[in-house]
C-alpha positions as CSV (number, residue, x, y, z in Angstrom):
1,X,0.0,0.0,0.0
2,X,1.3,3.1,-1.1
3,X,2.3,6.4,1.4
4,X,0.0,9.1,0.4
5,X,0.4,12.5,1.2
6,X,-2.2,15.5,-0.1
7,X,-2.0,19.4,-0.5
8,X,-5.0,21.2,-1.3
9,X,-5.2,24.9,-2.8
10,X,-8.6,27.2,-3.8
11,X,-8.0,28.0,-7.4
12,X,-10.4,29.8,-9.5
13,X,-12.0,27.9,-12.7
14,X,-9.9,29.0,-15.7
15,X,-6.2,29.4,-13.8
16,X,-2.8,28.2,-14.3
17,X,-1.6,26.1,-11.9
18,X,1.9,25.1,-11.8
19,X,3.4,22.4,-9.5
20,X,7.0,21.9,-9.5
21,X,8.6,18.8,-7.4
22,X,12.2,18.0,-6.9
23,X,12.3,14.3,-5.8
24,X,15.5,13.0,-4.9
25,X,16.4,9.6,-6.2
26,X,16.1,6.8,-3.8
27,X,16.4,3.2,-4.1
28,X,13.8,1.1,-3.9
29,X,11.2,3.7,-4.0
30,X,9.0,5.5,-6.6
31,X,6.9,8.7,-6.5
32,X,3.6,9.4,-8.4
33,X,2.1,12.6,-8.5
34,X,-1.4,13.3,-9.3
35,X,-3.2,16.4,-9.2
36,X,-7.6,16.6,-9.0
37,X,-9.5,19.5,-8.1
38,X,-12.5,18.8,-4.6
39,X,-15.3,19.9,-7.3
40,X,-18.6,17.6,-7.8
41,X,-16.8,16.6,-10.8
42,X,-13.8,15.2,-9.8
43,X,-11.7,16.5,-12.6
44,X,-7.9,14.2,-12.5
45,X,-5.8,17.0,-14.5
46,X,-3.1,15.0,-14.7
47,X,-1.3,11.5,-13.6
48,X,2.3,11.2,-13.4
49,X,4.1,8.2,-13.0
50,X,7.5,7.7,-11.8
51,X,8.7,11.2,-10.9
52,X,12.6,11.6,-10.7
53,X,14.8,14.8,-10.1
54,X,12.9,18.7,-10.5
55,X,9.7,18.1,-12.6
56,X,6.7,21.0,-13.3
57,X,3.6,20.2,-14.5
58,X,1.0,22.9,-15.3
59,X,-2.7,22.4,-15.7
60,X,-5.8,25.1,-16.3
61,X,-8.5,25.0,-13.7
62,X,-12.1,24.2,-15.2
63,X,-13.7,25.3,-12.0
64,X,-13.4,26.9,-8.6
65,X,-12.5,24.6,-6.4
66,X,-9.8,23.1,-4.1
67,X,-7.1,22.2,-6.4
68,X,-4.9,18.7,-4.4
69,X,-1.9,18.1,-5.3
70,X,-1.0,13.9,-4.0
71,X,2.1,12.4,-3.8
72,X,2.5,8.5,-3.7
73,X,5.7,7.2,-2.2
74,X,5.6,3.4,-3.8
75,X,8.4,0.6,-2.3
76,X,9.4,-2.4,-4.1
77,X,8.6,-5.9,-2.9
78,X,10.5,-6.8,0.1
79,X,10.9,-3.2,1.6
80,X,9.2,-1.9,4.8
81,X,8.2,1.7,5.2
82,X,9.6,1.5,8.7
83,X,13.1,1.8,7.3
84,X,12.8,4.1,4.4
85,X,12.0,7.7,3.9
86,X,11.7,11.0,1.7
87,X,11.8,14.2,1.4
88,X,10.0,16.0,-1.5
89,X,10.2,19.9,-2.3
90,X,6.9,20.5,-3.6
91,X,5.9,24.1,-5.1
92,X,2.5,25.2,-6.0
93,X,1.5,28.4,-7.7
94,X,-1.5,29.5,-8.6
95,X,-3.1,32.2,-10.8
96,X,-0.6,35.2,-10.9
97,X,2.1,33.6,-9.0
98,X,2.2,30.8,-11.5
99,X,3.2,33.5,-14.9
100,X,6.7,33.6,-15.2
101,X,7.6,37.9,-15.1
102,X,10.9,37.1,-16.1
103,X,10.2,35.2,-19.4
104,X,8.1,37.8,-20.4
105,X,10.0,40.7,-19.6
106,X,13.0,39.1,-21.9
107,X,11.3,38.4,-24.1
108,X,8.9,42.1,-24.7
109,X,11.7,44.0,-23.5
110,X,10.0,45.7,-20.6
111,X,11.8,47.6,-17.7
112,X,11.2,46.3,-14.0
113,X,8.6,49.1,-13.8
114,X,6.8,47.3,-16.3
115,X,6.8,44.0,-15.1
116,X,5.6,45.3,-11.6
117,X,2.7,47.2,-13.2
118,X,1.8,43.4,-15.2
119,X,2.3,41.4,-11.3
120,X,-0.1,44.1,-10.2
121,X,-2.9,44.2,-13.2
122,X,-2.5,40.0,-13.0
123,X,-3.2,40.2,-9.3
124,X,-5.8,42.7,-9.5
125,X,-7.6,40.9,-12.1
126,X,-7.9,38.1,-9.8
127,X,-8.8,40.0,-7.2
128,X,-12.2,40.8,-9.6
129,X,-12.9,37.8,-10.0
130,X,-12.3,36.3,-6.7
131,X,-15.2,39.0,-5.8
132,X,-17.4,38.4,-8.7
133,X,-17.4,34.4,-7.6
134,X,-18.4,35.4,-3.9
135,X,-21.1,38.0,-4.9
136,X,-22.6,34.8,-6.8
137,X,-22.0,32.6,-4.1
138,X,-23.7,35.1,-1.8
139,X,-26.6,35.4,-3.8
140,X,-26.8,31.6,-3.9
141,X,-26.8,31.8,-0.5
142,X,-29.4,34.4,0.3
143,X,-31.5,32.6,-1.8
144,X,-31.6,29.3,-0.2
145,X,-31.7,31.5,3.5
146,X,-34.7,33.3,1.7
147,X,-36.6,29.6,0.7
148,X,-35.7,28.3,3.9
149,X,-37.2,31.0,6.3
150,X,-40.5,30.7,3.9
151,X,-40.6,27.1,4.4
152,X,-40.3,27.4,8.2
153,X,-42.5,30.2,8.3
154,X,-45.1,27.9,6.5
155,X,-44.6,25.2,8.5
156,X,-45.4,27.4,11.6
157,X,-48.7,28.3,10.5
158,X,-49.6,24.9,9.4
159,X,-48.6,23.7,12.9
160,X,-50.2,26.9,14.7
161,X,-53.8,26.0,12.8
162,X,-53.1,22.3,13.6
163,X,-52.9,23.3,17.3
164,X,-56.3,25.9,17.0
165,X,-58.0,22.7,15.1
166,X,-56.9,20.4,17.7
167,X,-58.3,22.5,20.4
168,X,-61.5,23.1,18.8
169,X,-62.2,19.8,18.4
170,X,-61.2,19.0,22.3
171,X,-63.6,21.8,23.4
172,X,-66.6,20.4,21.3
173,X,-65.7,16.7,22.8
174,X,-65.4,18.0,26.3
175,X,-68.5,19.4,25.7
176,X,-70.2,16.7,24.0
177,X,-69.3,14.5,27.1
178,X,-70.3,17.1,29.8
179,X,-73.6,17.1,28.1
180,X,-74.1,13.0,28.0
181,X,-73.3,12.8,32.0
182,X,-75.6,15.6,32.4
183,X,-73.0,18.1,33.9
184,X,-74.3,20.8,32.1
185,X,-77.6,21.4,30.0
């Protein structure tokens, strides 16, 4: 059975996500990565098998969700986890973190001024749309607390006339009785 070890990240649908993993060679071992978002989907991005040495892998969101990065430490036959371990340096960016400024300044010519005002615009865009998904998810919200309260509110008054009903009817039974053991005319 293999060692398993998650990382989960929020990343918004449509972002770059870039994991880069330096994995050390050790004998006797192997490491699979696999990355899968927490959505009602289930989306597997990506599989890797046999991971050796510094590796990235970059995948594009297709929803807002938790974004898990697992590792799988695999032993051959005949070893014990008892006596082996590993270290992994695991990095994970997301969104704007993830676009490499320096690429892009070499290669558009920009001054650092520039490439500062693109970090900014990158995070600020992000920003927007981190606020646009929790105005929706608000109003998603509200709008189940709104069909909730009538639904409780309905069930109150149902329950309120059941009562009135039920103590109608036990007044014109009491009375009903009273009458046949001539207790009152």
């Amino acid at each position: 059975m293999p060692t398993e070890f998650s990382i989960w990240n929020f990343a918004a649908a449509h972002s770059l996500v870039i994991v880069t993993a330096n994995v050390p060679y050790e004998p006797g071992q192997r490491v699979d990565i696999e990355i899968l978002d927490g959505s009602e989907r289930g989306n597997v991005y990506l599989n890797k098998k046999d991971i050796k040495g510094e590796t990235r892998l970059a995948i594009t969101t297709h929803e807002s969700a938790d974004v898990g990065v697992c590792i799988r430490n695999f032993l051959e036959n005949g070893r014990f986890p008892s006596d082996l371990s590993r270290s992994v340096d695991l990095d994970v960016d997301i969104g704007a973190d993830a676009v490499d400024y320096n690429a892009i300044a070499n290669q558009e010519s920009l001054s650092i001024l520039e490439v500062e005002m693109r970090k900014l615009e990158a995070v600020v865009k992000e920003i927007v749309e981190e606020m646009g998904y929790l105005q929706r998810r608000e109003m998603r919200m509200r709008d189940t607390n709104e069909s909730t309260n009538a639904r409780v509110k309905n069930f109150s008054i149902l329950i309120t006339l059941g009562i009135i009903g039920l103590g109608i009817w036990q007044l014109v039974h009491l009375r009903s009785f009273f009458k046949r053991k001539y207790l009152i005319d």
